[in-house]
Jmol script that loads the backbone (N, CA, C; Angstrom):
load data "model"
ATOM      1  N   UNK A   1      10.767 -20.848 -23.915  1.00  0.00           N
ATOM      2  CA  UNK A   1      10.960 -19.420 -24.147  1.00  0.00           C
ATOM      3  C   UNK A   1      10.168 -18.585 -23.138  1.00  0.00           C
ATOM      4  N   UNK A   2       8.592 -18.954 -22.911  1.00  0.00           N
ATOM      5  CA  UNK A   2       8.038 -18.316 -21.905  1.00  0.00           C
ATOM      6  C   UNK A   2       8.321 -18.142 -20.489  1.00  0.00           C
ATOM      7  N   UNK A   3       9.250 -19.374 -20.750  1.00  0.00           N
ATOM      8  CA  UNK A   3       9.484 -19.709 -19.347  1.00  0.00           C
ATOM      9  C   UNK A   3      11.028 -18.971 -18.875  1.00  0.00           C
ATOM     10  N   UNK A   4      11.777 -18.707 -19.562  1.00  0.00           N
ATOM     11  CA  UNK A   4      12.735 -17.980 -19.743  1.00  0.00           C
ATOM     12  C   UNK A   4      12.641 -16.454 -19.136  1.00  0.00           C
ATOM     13  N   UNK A   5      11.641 -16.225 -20.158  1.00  0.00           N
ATOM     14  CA  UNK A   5      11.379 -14.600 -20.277  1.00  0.00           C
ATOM     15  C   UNK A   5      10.566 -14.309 -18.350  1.00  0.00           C
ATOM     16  N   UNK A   6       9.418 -15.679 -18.305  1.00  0.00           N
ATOM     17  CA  UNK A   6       9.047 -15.221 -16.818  1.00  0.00           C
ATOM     18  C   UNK A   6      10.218 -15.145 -15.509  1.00  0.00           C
ATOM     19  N   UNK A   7      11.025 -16.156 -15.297  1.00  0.00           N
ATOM     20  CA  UNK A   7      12.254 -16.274 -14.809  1.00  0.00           C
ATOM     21  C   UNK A   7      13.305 -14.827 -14.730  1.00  0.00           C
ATOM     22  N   UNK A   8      13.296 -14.971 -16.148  1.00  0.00           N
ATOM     23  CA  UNK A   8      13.953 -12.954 -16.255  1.00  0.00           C
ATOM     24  C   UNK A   8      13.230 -11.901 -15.903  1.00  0.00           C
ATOM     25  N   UNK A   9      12.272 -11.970 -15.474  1.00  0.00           N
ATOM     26  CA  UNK A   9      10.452 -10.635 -14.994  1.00  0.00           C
ATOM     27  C   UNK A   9      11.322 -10.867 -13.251  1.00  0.00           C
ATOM     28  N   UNK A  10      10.832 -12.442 -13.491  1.00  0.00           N
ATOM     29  CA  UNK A  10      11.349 -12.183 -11.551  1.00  0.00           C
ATOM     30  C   UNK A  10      12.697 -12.262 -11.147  1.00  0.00           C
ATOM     31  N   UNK A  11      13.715 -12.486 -11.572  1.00  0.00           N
ATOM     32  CA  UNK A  11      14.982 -11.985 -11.230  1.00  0.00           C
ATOM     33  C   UNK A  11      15.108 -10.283 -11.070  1.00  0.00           C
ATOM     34  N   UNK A  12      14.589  -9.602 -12.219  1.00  0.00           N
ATOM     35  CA  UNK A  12      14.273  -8.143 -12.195  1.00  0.00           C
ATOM     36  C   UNK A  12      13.694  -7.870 -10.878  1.00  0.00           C
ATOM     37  N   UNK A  13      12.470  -8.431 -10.227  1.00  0.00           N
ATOM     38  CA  UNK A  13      11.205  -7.999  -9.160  1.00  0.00           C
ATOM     39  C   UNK A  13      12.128  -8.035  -8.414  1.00  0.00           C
ATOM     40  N   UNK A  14      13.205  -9.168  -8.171  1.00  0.00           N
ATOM     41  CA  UNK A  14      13.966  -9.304  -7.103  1.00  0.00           C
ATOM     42  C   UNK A  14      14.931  -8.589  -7.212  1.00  0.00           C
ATOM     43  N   UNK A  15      15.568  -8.013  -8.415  1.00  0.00           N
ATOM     44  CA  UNK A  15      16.625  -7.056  -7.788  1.00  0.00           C
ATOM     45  C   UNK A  15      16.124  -5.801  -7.228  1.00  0.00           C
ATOM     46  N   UNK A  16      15.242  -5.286  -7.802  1.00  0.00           N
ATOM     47  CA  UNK A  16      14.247  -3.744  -7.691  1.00  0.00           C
ATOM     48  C   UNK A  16      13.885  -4.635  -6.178  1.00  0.00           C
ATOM     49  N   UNK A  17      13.403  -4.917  -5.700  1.00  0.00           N
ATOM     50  CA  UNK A  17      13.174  -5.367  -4.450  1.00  0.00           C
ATOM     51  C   UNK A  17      14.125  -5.247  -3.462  1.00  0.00           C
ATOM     52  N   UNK A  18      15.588  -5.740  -3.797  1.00  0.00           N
ATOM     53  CA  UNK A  18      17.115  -6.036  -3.037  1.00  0.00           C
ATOM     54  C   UNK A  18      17.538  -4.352  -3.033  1.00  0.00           C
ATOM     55  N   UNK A  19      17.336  -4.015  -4.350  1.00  0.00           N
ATOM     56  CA  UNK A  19      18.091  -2.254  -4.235  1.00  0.00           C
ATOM     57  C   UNK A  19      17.302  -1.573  -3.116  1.00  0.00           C
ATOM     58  N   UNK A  20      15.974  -2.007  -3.140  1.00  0.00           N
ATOM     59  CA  UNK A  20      14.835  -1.045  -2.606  1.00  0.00           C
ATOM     60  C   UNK A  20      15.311  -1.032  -0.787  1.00  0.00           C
ATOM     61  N   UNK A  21      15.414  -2.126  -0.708  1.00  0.00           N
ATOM     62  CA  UNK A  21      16.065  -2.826   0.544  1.00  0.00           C
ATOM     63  C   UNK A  21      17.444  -2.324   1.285  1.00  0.00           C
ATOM     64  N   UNK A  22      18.277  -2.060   0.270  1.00  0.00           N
ATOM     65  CA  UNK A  22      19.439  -1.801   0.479  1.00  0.00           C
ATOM     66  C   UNK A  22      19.372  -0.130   0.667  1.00  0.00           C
ATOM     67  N   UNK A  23      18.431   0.548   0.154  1.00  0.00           N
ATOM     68  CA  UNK A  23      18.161   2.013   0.352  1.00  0.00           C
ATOM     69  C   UNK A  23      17.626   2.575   1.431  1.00  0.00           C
ATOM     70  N   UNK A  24      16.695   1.270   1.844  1.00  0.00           N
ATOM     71  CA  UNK A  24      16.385   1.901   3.381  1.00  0.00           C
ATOM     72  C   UNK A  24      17.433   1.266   4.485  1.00  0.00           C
ATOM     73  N   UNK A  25      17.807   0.497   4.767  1.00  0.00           N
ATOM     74  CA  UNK A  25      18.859  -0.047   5.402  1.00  0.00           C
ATOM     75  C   UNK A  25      20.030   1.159   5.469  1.00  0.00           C
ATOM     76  N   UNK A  26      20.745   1.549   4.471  1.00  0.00           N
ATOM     77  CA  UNK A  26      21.473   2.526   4.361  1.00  0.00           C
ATOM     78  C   UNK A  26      21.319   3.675   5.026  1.00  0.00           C
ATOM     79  N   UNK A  27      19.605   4.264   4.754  1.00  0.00           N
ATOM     80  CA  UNK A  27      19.054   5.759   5.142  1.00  0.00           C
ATOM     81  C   UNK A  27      19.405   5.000   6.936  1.00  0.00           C
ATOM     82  N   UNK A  28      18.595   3.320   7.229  1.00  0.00           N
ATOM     83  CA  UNK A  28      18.869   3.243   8.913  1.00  0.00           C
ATOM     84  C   UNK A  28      19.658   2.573   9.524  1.00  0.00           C
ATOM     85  N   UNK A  29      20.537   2.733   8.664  1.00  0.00           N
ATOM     86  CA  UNK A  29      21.394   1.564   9.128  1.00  0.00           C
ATOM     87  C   UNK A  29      21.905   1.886  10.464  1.00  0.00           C
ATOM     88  N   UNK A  30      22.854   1.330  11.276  1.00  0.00           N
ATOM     89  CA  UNK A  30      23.633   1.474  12.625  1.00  0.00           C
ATOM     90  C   UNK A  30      22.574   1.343  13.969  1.00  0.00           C
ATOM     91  N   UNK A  31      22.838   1.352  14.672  1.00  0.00           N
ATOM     92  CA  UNK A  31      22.281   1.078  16.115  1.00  0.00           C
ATOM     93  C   UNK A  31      21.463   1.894  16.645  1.00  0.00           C
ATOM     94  N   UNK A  32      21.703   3.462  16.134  1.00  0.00           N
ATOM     95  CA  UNK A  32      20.410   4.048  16.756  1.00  0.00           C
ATOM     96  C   UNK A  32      19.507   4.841  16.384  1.00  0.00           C
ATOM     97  N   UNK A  33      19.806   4.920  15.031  1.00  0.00           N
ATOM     98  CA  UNK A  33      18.961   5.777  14.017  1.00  0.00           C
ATOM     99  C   UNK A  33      17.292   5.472  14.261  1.00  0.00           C
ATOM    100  N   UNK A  34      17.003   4.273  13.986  1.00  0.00           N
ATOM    101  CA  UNK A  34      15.502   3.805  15.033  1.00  0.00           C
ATOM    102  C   UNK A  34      14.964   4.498  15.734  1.00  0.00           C
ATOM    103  N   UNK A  35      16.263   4.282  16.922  1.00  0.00           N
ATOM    104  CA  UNK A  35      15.699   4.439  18.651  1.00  0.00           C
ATOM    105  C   UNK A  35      15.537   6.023  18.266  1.00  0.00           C
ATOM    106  N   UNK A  36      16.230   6.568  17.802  1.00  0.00           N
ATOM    107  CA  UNK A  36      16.187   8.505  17.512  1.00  0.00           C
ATOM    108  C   UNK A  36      14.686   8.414  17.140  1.00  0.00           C
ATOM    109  N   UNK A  37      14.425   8.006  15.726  1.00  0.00           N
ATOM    110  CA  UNK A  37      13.152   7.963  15.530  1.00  0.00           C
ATOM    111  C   UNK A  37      11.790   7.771  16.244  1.00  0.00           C
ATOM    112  N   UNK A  38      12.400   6.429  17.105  1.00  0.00           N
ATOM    113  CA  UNK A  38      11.232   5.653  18.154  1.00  0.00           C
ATOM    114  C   UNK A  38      10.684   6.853  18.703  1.00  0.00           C
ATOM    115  N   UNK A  39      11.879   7.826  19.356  1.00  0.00           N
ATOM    116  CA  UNK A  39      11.479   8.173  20.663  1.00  0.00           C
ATOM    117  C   UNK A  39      10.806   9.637  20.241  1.00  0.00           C
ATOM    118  N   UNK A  40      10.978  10.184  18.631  1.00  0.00           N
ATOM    119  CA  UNK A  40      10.756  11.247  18.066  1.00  0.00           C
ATOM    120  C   UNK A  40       9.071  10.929  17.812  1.00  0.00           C
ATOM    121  N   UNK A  41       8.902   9.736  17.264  1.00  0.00           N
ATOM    122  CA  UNK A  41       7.704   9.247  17.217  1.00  0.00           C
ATOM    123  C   UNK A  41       6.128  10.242  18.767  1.00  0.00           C
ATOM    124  N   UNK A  42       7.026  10.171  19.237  1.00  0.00           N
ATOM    125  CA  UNK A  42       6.224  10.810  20.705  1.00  0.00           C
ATOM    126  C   UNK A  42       6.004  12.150  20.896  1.00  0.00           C
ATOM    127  N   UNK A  43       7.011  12.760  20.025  1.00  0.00           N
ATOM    128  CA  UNK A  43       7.012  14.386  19.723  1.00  0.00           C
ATOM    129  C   UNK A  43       8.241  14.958  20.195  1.00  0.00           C
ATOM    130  N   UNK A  44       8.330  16.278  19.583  1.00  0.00           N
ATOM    131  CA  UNK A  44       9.708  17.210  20.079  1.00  0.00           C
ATOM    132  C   UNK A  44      10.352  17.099  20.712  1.00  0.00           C
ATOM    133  N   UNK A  45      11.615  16.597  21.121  1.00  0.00           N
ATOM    134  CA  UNK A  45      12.883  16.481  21.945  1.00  0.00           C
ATOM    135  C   UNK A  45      14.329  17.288  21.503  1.00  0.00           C
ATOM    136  N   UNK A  46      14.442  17.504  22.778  1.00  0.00           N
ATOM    137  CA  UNK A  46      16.359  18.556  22.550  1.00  0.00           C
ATOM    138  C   UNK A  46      16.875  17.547  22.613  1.00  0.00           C
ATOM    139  N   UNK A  47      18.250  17.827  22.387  1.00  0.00           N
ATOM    140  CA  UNK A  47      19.397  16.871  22.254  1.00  0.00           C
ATOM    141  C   UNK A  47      19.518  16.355  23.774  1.00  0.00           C
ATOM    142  N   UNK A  48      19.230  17.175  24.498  1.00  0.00           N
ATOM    143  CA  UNK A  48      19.566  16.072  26.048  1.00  0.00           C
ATOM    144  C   UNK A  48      19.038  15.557  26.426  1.00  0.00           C
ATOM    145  N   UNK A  49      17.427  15.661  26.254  1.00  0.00           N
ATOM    146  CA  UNK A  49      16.224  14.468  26.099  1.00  0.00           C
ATOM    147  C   UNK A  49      16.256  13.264  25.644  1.00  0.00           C
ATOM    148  N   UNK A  50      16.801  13.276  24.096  1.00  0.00           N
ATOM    149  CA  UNK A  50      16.993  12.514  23.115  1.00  0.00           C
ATOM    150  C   UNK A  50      18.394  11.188  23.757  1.00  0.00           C
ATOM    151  N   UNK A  51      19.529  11.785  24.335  1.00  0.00           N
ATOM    152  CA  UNK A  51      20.627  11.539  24.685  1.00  0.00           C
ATOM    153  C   UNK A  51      20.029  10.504  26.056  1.00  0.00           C
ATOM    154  N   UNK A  52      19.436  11.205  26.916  1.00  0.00           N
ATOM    155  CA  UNK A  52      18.770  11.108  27.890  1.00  0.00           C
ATOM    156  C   UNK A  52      17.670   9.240  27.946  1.00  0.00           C
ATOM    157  N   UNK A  53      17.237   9.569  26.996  1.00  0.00           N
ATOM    158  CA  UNK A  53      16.327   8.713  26.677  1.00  0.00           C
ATOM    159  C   UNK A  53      16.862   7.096  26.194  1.00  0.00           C
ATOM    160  N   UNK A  54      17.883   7.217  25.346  1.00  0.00           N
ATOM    161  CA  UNK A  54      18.266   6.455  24.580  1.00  0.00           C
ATOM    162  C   UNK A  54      19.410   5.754  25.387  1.00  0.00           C
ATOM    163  N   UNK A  55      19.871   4.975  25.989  1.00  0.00           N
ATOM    164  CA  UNK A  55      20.508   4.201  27.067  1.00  0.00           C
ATOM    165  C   UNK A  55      21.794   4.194  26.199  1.00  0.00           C
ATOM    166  N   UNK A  56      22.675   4.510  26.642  1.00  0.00           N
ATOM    167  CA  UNK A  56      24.259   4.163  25.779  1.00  0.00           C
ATOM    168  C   UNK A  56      24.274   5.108  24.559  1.00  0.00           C
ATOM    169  N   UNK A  57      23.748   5.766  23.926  1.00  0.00           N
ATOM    170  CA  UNK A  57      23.771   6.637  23.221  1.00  0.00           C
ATOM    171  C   UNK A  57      25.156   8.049  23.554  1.00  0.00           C
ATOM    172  N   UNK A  58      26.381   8.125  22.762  1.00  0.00           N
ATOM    173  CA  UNK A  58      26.800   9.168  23.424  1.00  0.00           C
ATOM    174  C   UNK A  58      26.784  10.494  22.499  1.00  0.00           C
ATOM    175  N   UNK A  59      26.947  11.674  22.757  1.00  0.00           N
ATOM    176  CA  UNK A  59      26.818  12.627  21.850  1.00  0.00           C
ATOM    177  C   UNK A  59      27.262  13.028  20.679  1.00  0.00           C
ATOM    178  N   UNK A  60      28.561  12.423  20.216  1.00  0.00           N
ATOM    179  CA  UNK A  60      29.437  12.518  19.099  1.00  0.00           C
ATOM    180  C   UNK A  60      28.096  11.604  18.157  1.00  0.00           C
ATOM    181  N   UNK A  61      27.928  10.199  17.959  1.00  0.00           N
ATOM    182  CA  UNK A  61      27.116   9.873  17.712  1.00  0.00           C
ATOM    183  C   UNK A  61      25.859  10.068  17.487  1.00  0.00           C
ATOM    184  N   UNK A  62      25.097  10.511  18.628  1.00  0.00           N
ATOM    185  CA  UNK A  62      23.633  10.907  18.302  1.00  0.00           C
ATOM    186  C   UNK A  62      23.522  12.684  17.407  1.00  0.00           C
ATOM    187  N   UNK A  63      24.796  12.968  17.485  1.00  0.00           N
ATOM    188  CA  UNK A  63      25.064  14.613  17.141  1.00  0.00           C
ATOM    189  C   UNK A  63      25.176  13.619  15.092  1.00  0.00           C
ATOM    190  N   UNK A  64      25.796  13.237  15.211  1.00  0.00           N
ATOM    191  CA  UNK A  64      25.798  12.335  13.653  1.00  0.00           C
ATOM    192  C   UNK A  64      24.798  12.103  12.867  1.00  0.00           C
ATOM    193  N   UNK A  65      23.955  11.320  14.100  1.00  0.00           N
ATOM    194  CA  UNK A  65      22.750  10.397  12.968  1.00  0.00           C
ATOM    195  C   UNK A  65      21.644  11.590  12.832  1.00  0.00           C
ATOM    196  N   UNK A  66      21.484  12.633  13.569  1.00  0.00           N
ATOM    197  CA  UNK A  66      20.394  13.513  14.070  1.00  0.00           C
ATOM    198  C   UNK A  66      20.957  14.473  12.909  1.00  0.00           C
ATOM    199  N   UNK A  67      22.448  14.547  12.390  1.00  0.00           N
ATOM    200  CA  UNK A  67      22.565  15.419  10.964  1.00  0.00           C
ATOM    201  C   UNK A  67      22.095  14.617   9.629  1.00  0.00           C
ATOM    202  N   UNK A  68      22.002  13.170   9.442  1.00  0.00           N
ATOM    203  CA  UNK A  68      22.012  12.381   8.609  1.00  0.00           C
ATOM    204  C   UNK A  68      20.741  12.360   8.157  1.00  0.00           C
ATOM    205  N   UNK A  69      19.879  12.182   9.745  1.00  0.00           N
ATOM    206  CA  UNK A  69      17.978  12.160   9.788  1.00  0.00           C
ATOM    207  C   UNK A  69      17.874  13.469   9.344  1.00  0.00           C
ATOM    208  N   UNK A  70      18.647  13.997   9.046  1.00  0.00           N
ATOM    209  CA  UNK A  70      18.139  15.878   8.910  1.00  0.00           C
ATOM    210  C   UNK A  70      18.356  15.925   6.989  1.00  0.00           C
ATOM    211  N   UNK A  71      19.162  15.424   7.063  1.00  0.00           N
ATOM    212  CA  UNK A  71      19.948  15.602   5.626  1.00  0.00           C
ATOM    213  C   UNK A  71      18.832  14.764   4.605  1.00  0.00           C
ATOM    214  N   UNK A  72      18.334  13.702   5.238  1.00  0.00           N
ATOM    215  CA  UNK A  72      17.385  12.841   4.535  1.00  0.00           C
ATOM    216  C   UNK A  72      16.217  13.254   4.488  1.00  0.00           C
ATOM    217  N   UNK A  73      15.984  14.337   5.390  1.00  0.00           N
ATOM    218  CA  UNK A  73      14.490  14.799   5.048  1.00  0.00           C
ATOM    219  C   UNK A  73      13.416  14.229   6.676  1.00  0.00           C
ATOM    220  N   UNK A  74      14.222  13.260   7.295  1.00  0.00           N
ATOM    221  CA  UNK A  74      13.226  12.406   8.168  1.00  0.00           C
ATOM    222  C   UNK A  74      13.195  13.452   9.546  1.00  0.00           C
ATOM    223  N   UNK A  75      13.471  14.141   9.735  1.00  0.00           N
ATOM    224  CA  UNK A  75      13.653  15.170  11.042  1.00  0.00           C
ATOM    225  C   UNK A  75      14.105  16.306  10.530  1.00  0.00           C
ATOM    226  N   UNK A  76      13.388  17.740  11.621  1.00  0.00           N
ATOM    227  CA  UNK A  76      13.733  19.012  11.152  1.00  0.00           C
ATOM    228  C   UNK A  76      14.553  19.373  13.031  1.00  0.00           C
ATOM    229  N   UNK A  77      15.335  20.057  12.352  1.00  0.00           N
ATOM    230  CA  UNK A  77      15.982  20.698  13.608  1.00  0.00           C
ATOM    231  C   UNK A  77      15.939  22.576  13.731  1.00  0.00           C
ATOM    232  N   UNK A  78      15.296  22.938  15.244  1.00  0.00           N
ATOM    233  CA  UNK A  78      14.690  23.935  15.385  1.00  0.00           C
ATOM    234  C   UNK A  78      15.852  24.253  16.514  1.00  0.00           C
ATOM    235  N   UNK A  79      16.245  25.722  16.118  1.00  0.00           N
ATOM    236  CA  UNK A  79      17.271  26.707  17.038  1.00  0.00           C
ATOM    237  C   UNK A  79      16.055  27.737  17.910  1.00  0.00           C
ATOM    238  N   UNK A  80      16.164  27.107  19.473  1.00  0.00           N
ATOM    239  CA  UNK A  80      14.936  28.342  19.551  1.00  0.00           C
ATOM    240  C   UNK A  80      16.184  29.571  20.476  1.00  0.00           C
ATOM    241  N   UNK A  81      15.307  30.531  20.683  1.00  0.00           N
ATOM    242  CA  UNK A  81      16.104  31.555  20.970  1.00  0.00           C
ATOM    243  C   UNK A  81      15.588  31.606  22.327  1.00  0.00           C
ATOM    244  N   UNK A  82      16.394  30.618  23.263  1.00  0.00           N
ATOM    245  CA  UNK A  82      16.325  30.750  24.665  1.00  0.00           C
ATOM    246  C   UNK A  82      18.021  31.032  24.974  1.00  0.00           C
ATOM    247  N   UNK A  83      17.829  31.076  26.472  1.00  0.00           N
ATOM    248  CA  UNK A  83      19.187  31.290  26.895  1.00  0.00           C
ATOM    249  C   UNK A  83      19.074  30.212  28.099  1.00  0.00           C
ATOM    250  N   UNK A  84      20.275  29.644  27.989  1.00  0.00           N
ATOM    251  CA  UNK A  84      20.904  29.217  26.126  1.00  0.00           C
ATOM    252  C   UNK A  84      20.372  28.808  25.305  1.00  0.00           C
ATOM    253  N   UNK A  85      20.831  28.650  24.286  1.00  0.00           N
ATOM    254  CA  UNK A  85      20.387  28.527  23.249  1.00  0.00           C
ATOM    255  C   UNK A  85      19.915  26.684  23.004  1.00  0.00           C
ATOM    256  N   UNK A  86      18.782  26.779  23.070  1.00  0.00           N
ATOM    257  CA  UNK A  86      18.378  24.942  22.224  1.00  0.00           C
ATOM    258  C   UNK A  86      17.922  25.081  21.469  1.00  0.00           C
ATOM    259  N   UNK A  87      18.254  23.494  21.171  1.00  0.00           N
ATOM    260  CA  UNK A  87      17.860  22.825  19.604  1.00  0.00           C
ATOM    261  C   UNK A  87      16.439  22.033  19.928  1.00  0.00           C
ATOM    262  N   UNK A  88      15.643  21.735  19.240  1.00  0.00           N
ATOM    263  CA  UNK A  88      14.647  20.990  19.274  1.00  0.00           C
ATOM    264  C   UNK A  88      14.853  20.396  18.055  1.00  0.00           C
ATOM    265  N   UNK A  89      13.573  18.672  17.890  1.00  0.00           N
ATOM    266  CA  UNK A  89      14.100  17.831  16.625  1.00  0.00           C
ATOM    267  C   UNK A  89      12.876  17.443  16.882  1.00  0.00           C
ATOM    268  N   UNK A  90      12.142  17.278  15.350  1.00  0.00           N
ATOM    269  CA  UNK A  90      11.042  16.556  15.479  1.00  0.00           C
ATOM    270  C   UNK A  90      11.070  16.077  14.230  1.00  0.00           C
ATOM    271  N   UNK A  91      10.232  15.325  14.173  1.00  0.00           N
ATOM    272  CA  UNK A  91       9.966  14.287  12.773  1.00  0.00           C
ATOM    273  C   UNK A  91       9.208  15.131  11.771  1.00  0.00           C
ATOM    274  N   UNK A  92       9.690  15.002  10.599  1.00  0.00           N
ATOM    275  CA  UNK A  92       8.821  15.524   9.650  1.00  0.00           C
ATOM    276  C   UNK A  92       7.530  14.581   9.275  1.00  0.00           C
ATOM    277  N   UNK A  93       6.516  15.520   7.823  1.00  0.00           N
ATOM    278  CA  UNK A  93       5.893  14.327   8.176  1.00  0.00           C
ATOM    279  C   UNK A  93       6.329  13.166   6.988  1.00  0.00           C
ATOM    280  N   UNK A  94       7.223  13.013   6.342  1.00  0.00           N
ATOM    281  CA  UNK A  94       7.836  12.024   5.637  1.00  0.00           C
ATOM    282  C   UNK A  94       8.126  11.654   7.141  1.00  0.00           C
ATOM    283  N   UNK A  95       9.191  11.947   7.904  1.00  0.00           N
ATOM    284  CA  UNK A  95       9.266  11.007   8.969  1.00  0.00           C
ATOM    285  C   UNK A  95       8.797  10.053   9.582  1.00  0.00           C
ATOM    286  N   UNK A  96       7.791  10.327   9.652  1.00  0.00           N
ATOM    287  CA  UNK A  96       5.838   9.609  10.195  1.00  0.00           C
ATOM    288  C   UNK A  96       5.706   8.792   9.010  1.00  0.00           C
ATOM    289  N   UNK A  97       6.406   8.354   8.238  1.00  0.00           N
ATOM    290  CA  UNK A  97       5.862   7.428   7.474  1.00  0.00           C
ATOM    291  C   UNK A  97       6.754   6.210   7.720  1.00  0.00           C
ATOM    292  N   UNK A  98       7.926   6.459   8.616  1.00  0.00           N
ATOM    293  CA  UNK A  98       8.639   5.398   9.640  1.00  0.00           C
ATOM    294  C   UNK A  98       7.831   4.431  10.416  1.00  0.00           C
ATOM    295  N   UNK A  99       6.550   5.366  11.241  1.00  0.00           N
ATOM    296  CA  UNK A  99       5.902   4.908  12.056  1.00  0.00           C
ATOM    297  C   UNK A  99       5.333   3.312  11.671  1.00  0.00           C
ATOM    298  N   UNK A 100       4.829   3.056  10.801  1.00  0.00           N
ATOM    299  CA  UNK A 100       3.749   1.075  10.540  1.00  0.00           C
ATOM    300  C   UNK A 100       5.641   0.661  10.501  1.00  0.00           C
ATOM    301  N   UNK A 101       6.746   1.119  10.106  1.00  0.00           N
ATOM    302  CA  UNK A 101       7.883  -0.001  10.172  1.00  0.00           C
ATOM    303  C   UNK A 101       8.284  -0.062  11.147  1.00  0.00           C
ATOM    304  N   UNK A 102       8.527   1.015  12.464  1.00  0.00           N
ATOM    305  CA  UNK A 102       9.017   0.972  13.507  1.00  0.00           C
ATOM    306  C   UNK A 102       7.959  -0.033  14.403  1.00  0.00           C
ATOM    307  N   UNK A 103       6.464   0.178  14.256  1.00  0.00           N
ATOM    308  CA  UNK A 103       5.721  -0.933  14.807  1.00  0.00           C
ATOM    309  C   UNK A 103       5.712  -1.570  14.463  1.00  0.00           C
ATOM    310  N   UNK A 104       6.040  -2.564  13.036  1.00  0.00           N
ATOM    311  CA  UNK A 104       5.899  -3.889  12.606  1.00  0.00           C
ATOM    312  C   UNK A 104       7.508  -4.457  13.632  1.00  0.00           C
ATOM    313  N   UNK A 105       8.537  -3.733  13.762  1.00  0.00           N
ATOM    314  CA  UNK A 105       9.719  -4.574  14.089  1.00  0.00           C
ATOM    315  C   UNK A 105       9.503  -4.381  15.467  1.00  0.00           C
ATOM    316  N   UNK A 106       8.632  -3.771  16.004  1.00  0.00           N
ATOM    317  CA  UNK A 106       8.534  -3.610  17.859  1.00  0.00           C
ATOM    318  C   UNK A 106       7.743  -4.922  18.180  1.00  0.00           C
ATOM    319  N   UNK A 107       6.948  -5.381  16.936  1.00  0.00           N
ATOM    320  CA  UNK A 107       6.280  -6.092  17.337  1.00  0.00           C
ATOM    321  C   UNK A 107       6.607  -7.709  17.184  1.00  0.00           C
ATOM    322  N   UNK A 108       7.436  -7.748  16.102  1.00  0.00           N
ATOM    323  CA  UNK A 108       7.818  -9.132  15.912  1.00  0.00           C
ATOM    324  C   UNK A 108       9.185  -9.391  16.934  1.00  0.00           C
ATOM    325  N   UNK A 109       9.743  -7.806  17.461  1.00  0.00           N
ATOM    326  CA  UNK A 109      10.810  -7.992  18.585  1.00  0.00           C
ATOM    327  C   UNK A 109      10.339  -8.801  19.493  1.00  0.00           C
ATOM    328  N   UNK A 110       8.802  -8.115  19.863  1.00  0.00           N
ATOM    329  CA  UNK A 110       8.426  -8.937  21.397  1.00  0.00           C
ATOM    330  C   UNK A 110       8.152 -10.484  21.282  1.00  0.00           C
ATOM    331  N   UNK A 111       7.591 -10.308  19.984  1.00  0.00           N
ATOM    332  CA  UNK A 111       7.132 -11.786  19.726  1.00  0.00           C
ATOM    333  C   UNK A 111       8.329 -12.584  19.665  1.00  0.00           C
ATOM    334  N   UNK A 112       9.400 -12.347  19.042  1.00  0.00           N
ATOM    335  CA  UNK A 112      10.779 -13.346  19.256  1.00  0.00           C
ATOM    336  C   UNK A 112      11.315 -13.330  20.313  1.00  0.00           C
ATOM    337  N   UNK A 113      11.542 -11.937  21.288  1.00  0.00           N
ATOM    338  CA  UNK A 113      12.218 -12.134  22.631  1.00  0.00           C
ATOM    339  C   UNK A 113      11.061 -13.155  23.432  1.00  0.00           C
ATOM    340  N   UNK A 114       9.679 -13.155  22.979  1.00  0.00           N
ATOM    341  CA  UNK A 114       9.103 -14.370  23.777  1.00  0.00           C
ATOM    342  C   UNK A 114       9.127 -15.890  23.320  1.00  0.00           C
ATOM    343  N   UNK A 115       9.415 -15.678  22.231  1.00  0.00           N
ATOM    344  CA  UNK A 115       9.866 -17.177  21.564  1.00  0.00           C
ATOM    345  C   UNK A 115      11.084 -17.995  22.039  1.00  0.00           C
ATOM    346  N   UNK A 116      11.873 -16.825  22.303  1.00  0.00           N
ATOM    347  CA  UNK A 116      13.132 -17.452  22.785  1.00  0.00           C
ATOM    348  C   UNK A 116      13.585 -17.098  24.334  1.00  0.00           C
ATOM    349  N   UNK A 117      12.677 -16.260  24.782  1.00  0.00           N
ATOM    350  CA  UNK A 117      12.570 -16.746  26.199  1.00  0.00           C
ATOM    351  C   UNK A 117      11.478 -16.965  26.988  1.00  0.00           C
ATOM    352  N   UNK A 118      10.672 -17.238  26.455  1.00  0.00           N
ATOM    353  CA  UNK A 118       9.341 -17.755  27.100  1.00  0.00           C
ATOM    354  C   UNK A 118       8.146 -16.143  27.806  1.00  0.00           C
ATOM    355  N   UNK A 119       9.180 -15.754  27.702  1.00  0.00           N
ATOM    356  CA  UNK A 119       8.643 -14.343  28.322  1.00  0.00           C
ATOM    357  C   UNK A 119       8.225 -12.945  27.831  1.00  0.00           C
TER     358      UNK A 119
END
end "model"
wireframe off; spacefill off
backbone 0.3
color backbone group
């Protein structure tokens, strides 16, 4: 019976764990929601910076995820009143709480691209 009931505790830990998982994945999911972040990580960028920065990135796209990061709370977008007119995007500071995950996966990146190529 005890053993039952512990078995059913951690099937629970593990779904609350899997949902938890599946919520941030969702908020980052796709190819460049990250790199937006990575490079926001450094401070304020316009959209042609951002575009600029991010290798293969094209604007329909980064115009997408930069409404999505907005909608979620993780980036604020600023209209300044130049001529013309730009946008600026910076991380909120919920955003900044991206930062220890974006370095934990920069870091086990390097460590596997050297695992598997020596380099």
């Amino acid at each position: 019976m005890e053993q039952t009931r512990l078995l059913n505790d951690i099937e629970k830990d593990c779904s609350k764990i899997l949902f938890a998982i599946q919520d941030a994945l969702d908020l980052i999911s796709g190819k460049w929601k990250i790199k937006v972040i990575s490079v926001l990580l450094y401070g304020k960028k316009n959209f042609t910076d951002l575009q600029r920065q991010i290798d293969g990135l094209g604007s329909k796209m980064l115009s997408k995820d930069l409404q999505e990061l907005e909608i979620n709370g993780l980036i604020t977008r600023t209209v300044n009143a130049t001529k013309p007119i730009t946008v600026t995007y910076e991380l909120t500071e919920y955003g900044y709480t991206m930062e220890p995950i974006i370095q934990v996966l920069a870091d086990w990146g390097t460590e596997h691209r050297h695992k598997i190529t020596g380099r």
